[in-house]
N, C-alpha and C positions, 0 to 999 in steps of 0.2 A: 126741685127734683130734677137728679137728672139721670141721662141712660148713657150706659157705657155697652162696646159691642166688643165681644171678646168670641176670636174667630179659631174655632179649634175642629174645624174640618180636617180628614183625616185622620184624625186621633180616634181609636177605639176605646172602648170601655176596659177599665173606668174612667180615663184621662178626662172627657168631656166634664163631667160631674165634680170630679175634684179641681180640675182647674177652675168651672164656675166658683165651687166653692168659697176656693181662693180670693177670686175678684170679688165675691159678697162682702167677706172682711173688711175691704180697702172703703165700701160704699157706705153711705149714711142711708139711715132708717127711711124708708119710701124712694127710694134710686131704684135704675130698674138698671138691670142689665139683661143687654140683647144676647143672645148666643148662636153661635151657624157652629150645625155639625152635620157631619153625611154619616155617623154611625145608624144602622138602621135602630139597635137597641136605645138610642138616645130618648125617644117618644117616652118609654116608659121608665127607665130611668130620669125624668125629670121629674115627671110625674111624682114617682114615687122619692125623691129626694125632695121635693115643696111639700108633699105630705108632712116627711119625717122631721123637718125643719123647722117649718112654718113659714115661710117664706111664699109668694103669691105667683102660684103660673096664672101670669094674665093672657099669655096668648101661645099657641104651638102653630106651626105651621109647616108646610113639607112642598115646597116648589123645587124642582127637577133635580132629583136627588139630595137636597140641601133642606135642613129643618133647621125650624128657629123658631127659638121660645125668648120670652120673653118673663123676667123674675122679677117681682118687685121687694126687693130685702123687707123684711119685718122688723117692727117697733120693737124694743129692749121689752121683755116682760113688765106687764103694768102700766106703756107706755100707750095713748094712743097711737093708731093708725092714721098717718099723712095723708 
């Protein structure tokens, strides 16, 4: 397993989310990727992007202006969880 950190501070919504997106593709099933963004709207657009997806917010965070969540990509339908 591993983490990739993809830094899309500055970018407002919706760029955070779809560029995550982006990088989930590239990952294998249980990889996590980190993300730093300073859009305030980020908190709950991840949220509700790991809902929609199924993908794991394992962690949010918001230190001085800067949040970061952390995804852990989901198993192909059918597939165990790593």
């Amino acid at each position: 397993m591993t983490e990739t950190l993809l830094d899309v501070k500055g970018m407002t919504c919706p760029l955070p989310v779809l560029r995550a997106n982006k990088a989930l593709r590239s990952l294998q099933p249980g990889d996590r990727l980190r993300v730093l963004a300073t859009d305030r709207a980020a908190m709950g657009d991840f949220k509700a992007f790991c809902q929609e997806t199924g993908h794991a917010l394992v962690a949010a965070s918001e230190e001085a202006g800067v949040f970061s969540f952390v995804i852990r990509k989901r198993a192909p339908a059918g597939a165990p969880v790593p």
